[in-house]
N, C-alpha and C positions, 0 to 999 in steps of 0.2 A: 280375677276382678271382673266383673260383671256390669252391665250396662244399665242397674238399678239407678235412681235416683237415692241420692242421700242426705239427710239434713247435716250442715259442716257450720263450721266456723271460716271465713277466711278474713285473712288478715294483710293487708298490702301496707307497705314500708310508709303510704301517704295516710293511713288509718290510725288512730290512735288506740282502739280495740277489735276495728272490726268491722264483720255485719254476718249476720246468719243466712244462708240461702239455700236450697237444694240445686245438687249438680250430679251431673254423669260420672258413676262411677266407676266410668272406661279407665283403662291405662291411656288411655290416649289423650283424653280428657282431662286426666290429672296433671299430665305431662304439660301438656296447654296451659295451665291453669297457674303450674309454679315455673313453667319456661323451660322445663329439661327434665333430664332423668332425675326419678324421684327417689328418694331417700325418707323413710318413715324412722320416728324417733316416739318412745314413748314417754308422754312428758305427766302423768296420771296413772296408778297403777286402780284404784278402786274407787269408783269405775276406770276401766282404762281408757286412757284418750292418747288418740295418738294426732301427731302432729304429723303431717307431710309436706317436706320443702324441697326443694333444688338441689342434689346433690353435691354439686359442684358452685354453687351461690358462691361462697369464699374466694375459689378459684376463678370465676369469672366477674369478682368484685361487685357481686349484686348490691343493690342498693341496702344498707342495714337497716331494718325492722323494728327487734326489739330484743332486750336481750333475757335470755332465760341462767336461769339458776339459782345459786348461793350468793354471799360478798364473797366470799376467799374463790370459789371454783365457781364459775359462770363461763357461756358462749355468747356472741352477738351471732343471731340469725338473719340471714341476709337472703332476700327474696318474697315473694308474697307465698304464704305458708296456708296447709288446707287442714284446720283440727275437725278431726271425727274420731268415731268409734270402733270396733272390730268385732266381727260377728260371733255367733256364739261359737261358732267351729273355727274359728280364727283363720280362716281362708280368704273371708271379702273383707273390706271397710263395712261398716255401720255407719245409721245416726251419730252423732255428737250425742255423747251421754250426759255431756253436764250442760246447762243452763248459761245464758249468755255472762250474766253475773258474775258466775263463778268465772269464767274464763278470765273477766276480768279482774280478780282477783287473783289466777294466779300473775297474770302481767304486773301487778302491784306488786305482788310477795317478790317475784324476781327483779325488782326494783325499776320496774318502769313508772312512767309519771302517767296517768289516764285521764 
């Protein structure tokens, strides 16, 4: 992971979708930013977007967010969560490959209220 800037999504549990910003794509930075070790989940395969949150959110009872998935199999995410992209050699983070919109759409589709 490298000290680039990157354009993300982030999304805090007081946010309804969000806000787009560029940030350090340190580990350390990351870590700052969701409160602890982080845990990347891919929530987008084409483009891929991955989500990055708090490892341990659940277990430290972070505050609930929003929740992702299906009706039948779904998770509640807890903690402020950093959505971007992955580079073409899939070693660093990238930009956020999708547009704010679309994110908010998938929060809709996984039945959140926006």
């Amino acid at each position: 992971m490298s000290d680039a800037k990157i354009k993300v999504i982030i999304k805090r549990p007081d946010e309804k979708a969000g806000h787009v910003t560029n940030i350090s794509a340190s580990l350390k930075n990351l870590q700052k930013t969701v409160e602890g070790n982080i845990e990347t989940v891919v929530v987008g395969e084409n483009p891929k977007v991955i989500m990055i949150c708090n490892e341990e959110g659940k277990i430290q009872k972070l505050q609930k967010n929003f929740r992702m998935g299906g009706e039948i199999f779904f998770d509640i995410i807890r903690g402020t969560v950093i959505i971007c992209g992955e580079s073409e050699d899939g070693e660093d983070f990238a930009d956020v490959p999708i547009d704010f919109e679309t994110w908010k759409r998938y929060l809709k589709a996984w039945g959140n209220e926006i």
